[in-house]
Steps between C-alpha positions, in 0.01 A plus 500: 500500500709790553260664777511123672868516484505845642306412805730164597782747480303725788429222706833348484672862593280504774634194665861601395390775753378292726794251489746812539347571844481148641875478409591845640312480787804513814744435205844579357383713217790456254535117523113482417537738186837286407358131510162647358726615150760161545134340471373681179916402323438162604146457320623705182824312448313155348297811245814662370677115502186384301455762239901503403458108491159416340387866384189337330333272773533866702396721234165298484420512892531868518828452698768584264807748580655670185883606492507868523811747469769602775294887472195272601646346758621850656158610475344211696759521759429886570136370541617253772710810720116692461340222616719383760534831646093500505454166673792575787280802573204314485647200692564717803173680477297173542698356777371824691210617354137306499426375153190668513681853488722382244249369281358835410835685501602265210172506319575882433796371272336562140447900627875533512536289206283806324693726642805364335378455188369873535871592537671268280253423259358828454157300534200754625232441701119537435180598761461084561855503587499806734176370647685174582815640618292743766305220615814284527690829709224526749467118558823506598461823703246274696703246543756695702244533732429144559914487539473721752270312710775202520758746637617524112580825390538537128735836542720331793512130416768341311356212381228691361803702311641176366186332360408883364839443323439132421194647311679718339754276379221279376387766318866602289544105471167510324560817263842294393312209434278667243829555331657226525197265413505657170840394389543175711314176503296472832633153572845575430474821716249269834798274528801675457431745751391210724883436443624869566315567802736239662773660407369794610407399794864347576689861593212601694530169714874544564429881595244492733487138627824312476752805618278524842643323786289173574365620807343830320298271189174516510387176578392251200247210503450286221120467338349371274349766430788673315515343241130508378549829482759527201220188330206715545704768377647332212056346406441867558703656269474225231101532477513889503760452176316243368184755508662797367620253161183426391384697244161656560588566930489850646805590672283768690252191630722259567705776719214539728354174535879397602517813735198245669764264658535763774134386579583125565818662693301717688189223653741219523762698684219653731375133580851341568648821678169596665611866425305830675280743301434225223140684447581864459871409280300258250257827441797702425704245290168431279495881460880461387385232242224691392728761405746279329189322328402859336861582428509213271191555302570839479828401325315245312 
C-alpha cells in the first residue's frame, strides 16, 4: 500500500511541475505563486472547519486536524518563509528555463538533503552513499553541457542560480521537516502551512508587485492552470504523508520512488513544450536518478 501511495505522490508532483510551467509560461510570476497558495487556504479551510466541528467523522477518513500549541504554530510558519522563499526562486526559474533542465537540477535535491544532515545531524556516509553522490556530481557535470548547447550557461545564468537555490531551499525545508514531523501531527502541520504560506506570501506581493507603477507589472493572465497546481500539490503531499504513517514503509524507498515525479515532469513537459536536446538530457537525468536510487539504499 505504502509503495502504491508513494508512486501517486511522484506522478502527481510531476504534473504539479508540469502545471507550474503552463501557468508561467509569458506570465506574472508572483500572481501565479499567490493564487496557487489562496488555492491550497481555500481547499484546507472546510478540513480544519470539519475536524474542530465533527472531530470523529474526520478522524475516521484520515482527514482530521489536531489543535497544536502557539510553539507549533511558530514552527510551521518558519516552514512556510523556507518554502516560500524556495518556490519564488523556483517560480522564476521555470518561466525561463525549459522544464527539461529543471527537471534534473531538482532531482539532485536528496544529495543536499545528505549534505545537511551530514552537518546538522552528524549523520555519515558509507561507500553506497559516496558511490551515489559521485554518480549524481558527474550527471550533473553532464548536464551543464547539454545547458550549454541552448545558450545556457550554468556559471553565467541567473535562472540557473535561482532554481540551484530553489534546490537548495528544498533541501533545508526538508531537513526541518524531519524535525518537525516528529513532534507535530502531519495533518495538522499539511494544512496549516497551506494557511501560512498566504500570509507569507502577502509582504512579498506588496514589495515586489503592488509598489511598482502599473505600467512596470509584469503582465498577468488568468489560467486555469494555477490553481491545479496548489491541488496536485496538496494530493501530492497528502499521499507521500499518508506513506510515511504506515507502519512497515521505508522512508529511504518511498524517497526515491517520489524523486520519480521528475520523470512524468520531464516526458510530459518535453511533449507539450517540444523542448531541444530531449535525448541526450533524459540520459543524464536517469544518471541523476540512478544516483539518488543508490543513495537511498545505501542509507537503507
Amino acid at each position: 500500500m505504502w509503495v502504491i501511495l508513494a508512486l501517486i505522490s511522484a506522478v502527481l508532483l510531476g504534473l504539479y511541475d508540469v502545471f507550474k510551467k503552463l501557468s508561467l509560461n509569458d506570465n506574472g510570476v508572483l500572481p501565479v505563486l499567490f493564487l496557487s497558495t489562496v488555492t491550497a487556504a481555500v481547499v484546507v479551510t472546510p478540513v480544519v472547519l470539519g475536524s474542530a466541528w465533527f472531530p470523529q467523522a474526520f478522524q475516521q477518513i484520515h482527514l482530521y486536524v489536531p489543535p497544536i500549541t502557539g510553539r507549533e504554530h511558530l514552527l510551521i510558519f518558519i516552514k512556510s518563509v523556507i518554502v516560500v522563499g524556495s518556490w519564488i526562486f523556483a517560480f522564476h526559474a521555470m518561466k525561463h528555463l525549459p522544464i527539461t533542465l529543471i527537471s534534473p537540477i531538482r532531482a539532485t535535491g536528496p544529495i543536499w538533503t545528505l549534505i545537511g544532515a551530514i552537518l546538522i545531524f552528524q549523520e555519515r556516509l558509507n561507500a553506497m552513499q559516496w558511490v551515489g553522490v559521485a554518480i549524481t556530481l558527474f550527471f550533473f557535470y553532464l548536464l551543464s553541457t547539454a545547458g550549454k548547447l541552448e545558450g545556457i550557461s550554468f556559471r553565467r545564468n541567473i535562472w540557473i542560480f535561482c532554481i540551484i537555490a530553489a534546490t537548495l531551499l528544498g533541501a533545508a525545508s526538508g531537513l526541518f521537516d524531519k524535525y518537525l514531523l516528529r513532534q507535530i501531527d502531519r495533518i495538522a502541520v499539511q494544512a496549516w502551512f497551506s494557511f501560512y504560506q498566504v500570509v507569507v506570501m502577502l509582504p512579498a506581493i506588496a514589495l515586489f508587485r503592488w509598489r511598482l507603477p502599473r505600467e512596470k507589472r509584469p503582465a498577468f493572465e488568468w489560467r486555469w492552470s494555477i490553481p491545479l497546481i496548489a491541488i496536485f500539490l496538496l494530493f501530492a503531499d497528502y499521499a507521500y504523508f499518508y506513506s510515511l504513517s504506515i507502519p512497515d514503509s521505508m522512508i529511504s524507498i518511498v524517497s526515491a520512488l517520489r524523486r520519480g515525479g521528475v520523470l512524468v515532469a520531464f516526458v510530459t513537459g518535453a511533449i507539450l513544450f517540444r523542448e531541444r536536446n530531449i535525448k541526450k538530457k533524459g540520459l543524464y537525468l536517469l544518471g541523476i536518478l540512478l544516483g539518488i536510487l543508490i543513495i537511498s539504499f545505501g542509507t537503507h
